[in-house]
N, C-alpha and C positions, 0 to 999 in steps of 0.2 A: 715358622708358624706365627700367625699373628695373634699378640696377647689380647685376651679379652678383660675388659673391663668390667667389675664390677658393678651391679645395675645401681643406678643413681635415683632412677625417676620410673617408677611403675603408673598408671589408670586403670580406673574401673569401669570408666565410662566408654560406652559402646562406640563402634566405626560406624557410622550410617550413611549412604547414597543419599543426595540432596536431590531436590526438583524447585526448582524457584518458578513461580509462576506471578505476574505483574496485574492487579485489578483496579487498574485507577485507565483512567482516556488516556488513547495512545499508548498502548502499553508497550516496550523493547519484546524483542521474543524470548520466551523461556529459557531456562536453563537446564541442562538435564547431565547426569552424573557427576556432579558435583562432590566433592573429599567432606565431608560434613562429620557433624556428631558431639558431644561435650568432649567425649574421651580426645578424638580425633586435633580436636584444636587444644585440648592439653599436651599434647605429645608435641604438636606444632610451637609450642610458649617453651616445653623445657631445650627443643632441637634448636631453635631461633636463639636461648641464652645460650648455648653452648657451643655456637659458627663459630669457628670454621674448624671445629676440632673435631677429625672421624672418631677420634678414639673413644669421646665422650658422647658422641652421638651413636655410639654403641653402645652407651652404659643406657639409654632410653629406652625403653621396654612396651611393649602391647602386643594386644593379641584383636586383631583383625579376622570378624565370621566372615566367611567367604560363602557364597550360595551357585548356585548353576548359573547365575546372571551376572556376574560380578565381570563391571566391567574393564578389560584387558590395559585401556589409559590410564585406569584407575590404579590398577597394579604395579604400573611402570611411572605413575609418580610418587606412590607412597618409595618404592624403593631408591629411588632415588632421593631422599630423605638418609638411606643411611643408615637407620634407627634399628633395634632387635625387634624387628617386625615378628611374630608370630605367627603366621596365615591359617585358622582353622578352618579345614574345606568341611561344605556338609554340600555335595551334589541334591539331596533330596529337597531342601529348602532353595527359598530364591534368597539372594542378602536382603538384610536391612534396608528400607529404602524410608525418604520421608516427605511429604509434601511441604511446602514452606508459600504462602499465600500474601505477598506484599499489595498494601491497599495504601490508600490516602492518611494524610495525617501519622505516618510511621503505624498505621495498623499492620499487624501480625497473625497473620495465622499460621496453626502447623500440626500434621496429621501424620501419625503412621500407615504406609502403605502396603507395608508386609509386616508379618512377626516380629518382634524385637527376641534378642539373645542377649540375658544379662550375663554377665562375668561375674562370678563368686570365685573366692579364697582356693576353693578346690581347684581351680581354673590356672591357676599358675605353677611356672616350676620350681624348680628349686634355687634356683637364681634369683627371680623376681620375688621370693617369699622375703628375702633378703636385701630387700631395696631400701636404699636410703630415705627414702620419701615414695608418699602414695598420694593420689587425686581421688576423688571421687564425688560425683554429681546424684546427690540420692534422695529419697526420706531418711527423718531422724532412723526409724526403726532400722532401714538395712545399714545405715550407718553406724548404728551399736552390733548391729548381726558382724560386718564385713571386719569392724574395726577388734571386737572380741576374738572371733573366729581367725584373725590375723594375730594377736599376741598369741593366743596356744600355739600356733604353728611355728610360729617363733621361737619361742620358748621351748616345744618339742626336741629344735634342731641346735640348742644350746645357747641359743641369739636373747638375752637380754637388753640390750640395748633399746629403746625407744626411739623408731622412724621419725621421718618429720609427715604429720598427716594432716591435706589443707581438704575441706568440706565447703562444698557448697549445695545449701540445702535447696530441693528442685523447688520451682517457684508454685508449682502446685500444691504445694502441703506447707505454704508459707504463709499459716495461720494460726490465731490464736489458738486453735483446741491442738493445735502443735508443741507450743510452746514447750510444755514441759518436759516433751519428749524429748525437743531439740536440746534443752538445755544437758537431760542427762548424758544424749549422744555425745555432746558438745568437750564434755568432761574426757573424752577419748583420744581427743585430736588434739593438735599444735594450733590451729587457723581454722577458724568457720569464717566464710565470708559469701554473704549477703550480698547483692545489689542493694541501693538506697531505697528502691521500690521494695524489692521485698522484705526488708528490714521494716518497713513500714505495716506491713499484711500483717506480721506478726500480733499488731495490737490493734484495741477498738479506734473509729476516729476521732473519740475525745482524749483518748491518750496523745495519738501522732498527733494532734494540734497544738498540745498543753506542755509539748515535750521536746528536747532539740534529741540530737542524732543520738547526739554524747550518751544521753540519757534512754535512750530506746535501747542502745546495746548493751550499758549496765541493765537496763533490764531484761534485755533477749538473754544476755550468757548468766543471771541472776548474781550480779558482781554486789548487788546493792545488797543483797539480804546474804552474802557468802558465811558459813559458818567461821569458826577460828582456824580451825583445821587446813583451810584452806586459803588460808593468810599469802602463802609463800605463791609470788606472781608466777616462777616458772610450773606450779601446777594447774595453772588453769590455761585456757586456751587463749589467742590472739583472736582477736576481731578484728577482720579488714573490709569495711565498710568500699564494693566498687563504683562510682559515680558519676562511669561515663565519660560526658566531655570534660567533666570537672575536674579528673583525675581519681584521686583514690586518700581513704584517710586509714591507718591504722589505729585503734585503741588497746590499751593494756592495763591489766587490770592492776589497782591499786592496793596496797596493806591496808590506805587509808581509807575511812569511811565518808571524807569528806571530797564536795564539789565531784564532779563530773572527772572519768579516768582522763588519766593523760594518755596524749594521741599526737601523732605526726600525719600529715598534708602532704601528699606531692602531686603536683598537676600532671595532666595528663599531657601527653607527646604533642595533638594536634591543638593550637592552640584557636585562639577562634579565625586567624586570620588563612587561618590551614583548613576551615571547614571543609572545603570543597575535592579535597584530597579523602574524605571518608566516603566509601561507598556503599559499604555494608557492614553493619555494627554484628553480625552473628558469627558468637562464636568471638569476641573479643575479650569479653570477659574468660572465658574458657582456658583461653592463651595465655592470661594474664595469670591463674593462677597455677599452669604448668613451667612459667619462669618462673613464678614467685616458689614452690614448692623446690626447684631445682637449686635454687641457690640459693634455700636454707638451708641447703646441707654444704660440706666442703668440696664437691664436684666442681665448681668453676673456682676455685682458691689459685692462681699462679697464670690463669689463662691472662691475655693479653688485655681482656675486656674490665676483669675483675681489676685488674693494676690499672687499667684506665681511670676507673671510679676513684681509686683509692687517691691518686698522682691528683685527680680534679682536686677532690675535697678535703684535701688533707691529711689524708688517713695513713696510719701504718698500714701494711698489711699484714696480716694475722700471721701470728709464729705459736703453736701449743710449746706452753715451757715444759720441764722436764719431767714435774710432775702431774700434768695435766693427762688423761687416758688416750689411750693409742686409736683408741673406736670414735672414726670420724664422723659417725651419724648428729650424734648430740652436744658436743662441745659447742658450735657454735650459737646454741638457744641457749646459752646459759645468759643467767641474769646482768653479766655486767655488760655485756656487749648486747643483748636482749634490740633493745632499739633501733639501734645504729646496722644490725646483721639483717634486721628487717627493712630499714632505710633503703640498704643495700638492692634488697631482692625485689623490693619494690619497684627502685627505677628499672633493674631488669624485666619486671614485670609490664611496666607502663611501657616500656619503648618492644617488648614483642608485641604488644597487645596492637599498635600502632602499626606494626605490619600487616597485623591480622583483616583487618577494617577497611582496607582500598581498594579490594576488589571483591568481585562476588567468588564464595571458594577459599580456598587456600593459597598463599604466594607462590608462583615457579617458582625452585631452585631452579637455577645454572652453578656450574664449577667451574672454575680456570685452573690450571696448574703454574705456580711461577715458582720457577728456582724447586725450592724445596717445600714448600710450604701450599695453600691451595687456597684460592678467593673464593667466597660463596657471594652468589648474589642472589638476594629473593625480590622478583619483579625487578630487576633491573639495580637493589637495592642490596648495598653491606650493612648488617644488621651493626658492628662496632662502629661505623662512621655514624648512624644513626644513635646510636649511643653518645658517642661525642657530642654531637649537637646537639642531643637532650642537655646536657649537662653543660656544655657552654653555657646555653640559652637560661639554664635555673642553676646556678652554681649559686650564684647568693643566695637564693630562696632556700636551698637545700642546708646550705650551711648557717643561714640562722634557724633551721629547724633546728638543726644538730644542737646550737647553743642556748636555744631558750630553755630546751629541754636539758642540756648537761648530759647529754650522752658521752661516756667515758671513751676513749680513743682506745682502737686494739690496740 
């Protein structure tokens, strides 16, 4: 009997049929059923950091609406993925489907075509209540609803423990008269993270002029005016500011009241000379924080990838001592290793997100079998050589991050 693994990585965000349609001269011909959706390319960021292991691509969890239209390639690539796919059929309904409208100048459009089906807290089993980490693409409000409604049920089934939960708040409701809301949601989660665009929406444009980034997210997550109470950095949330081709910055919040929070830089995969290697940014950032959430927790701790990083940059790899707790959810957010566990999940973040981007869709898998062991290739591509080469190519930039900041070694 094969053992199952405990769920590592749950979403909230919904599966949707993509349609690409091209509105500039000469347009390629459309696209149509396409693997789409926030949730969807979350799922795709925690299965990508955790190639080529089935075991832990078992610990990945979703629940896919399925309608009378749902179509049959569609089925046979998500499973081929591996993942604890959920499939909820509803014959009466058509699936989710969505229009996606590419114009000049990187214009964007994008329309739902059928009904949408949200996923609530009631929607999961009892495995997935239990997940080490959760994603979710929302407004502040369902993100105090899902995240509340997620500790009672918790709690019910004796689970004390604190998931790791990354938010990214939808760019529609990424406005001032938001604000307040977001912040209190904000207070729920481990990581809110923004695009640089809409990190900006948040505030008037005499503020984003007057202000650098630093200073937008002390005042999105209200780090500048924090009570006492709230002094101690593992209670408040991480800011991970994404930006694109420039990579991604983390912020954390300070005791101190002074200058701008401290924060770490890591560039993104494609560097400019690799422009041409990006073919569709949707859905990059998505990926980006379905690996960054996955390897907040200790689900990739001994894999080949993790020791990778570690052998680069000179890191131990992590041992809980003896009297450290047995519940692998939270130990690795604690404050002294804070940093550097996010360093970490980062670059797994930046280099699936870099898969996610060069084609329109989602990457093929293929598998090989060799010996004992099994290669995964996405498009042609191994997601740990890919890793590697991130980290040749920025090994010193990484590791004077490490030192300017004095990140304590595991």
């Amino acid at each position: 009997m094969a053992v199952m693994a405990p769920i590592s990585f749950v979403t909230f965000g919904m599966f949707i049929v993509d349609e690409i349609e091209w509105q500039t001269a000469n347009p390629p011909p459309s696209k149509h059923n396409l693997i789409g959706g926030a949730g969807t390319y979350a799922i795709l960021g925690a299965r990508l950091a955790s190639s080529p292991c089935q075991l832990l691509s078992q610990s990945i969890s979703w629940i896919v609406d399925v309608g009378s239209d749902f179509p049959p390639e569609v089925k046979r690539a998500i499973d081929s993925w591996n993942t604890n796919c959920i499939f909820r059929t509803d014959t009466s309904r058509l699936t989710t489907r969505a229009w996606n409208g590419y114009g000049e100048n990187e214009l964007r459009a994008f329309k739902y075509l059928t009904p949408k089906v949200r996923l609530e807290v009631s929607s999961l089993n009892e495995s997935q209540l239990m997940s080490k980490s959760f994603h979710m693409v929302c407004s502040p409000e369902r993100c105090l609803d899902i995240t509340t409604k997620l500790q009672d049920a918790r709690r019910a089934r004796k689970q004390d423990q604190n998931p790791v939960v990354v938010w990214e708040p939808i760019p529609d409701l990424c406005s001032p008269e938001e604000l307040a809301r977001l912040q209190s949601a904000a207070m729920h989660c481990s990581v809110v993270s923004p695009n640089h665009d809409e990190l900006k929406m948040f505030f008037s444009p005499k503020v984003v002029q007057t202000a650098s980034q630093a200073d937008l997210v002390a005042k999105l997550l209200a780090w500048d005016v924090s009570p006492a109470n709230n002094s101690h950095p593992s209670s408040l949330p991480i800011a991970i500011v994404r930006e694109g081709a420039n990579g991604s910055t983390a912020y954390f919040h300070s005791a101190s009241d002074r200058g701008p929070p401290p924060s770490l830089h890591l560039p993104a995969y494609h560097n400019p000379d690799m422009a041409s290697s990006v073919i569709d940014p949707t859905g990059g950032g998505n990926t980006y924080l379905g690996a960054l959430a996955i390897a907040l927790t200790d689900a990739l701790h001994g894999q080949a990838s993790y020791d990778k990083i570690c052998k680069h940059l000179d890191l131990l790899v992590p041992k809980k001592g003896p009297s450290e707790p047995d519940n692998p959810i939270t130990w690795p957010l604690q404050d002294k290793h804070l940093g550097q566990n996010i360093m970490i999940a980062m670059i797994y973040a930046l280099v699936a997100a870099s898969l996610a981007i060069e084609q329109n869709g989602t990457p093929v898998l293929q598998q090989e079998k060799a010996s004992a062991t099994t290669i995964e290739y996405w498009n042609g591509k191994q997601f740990i050589d890919r890793l590697e080469r991130y980290l040749n190519r920025e090994r010193e930039t990484i590791k004077d991050q490490l030192r300017r900041r004095q990140f304590k070694p595991l």
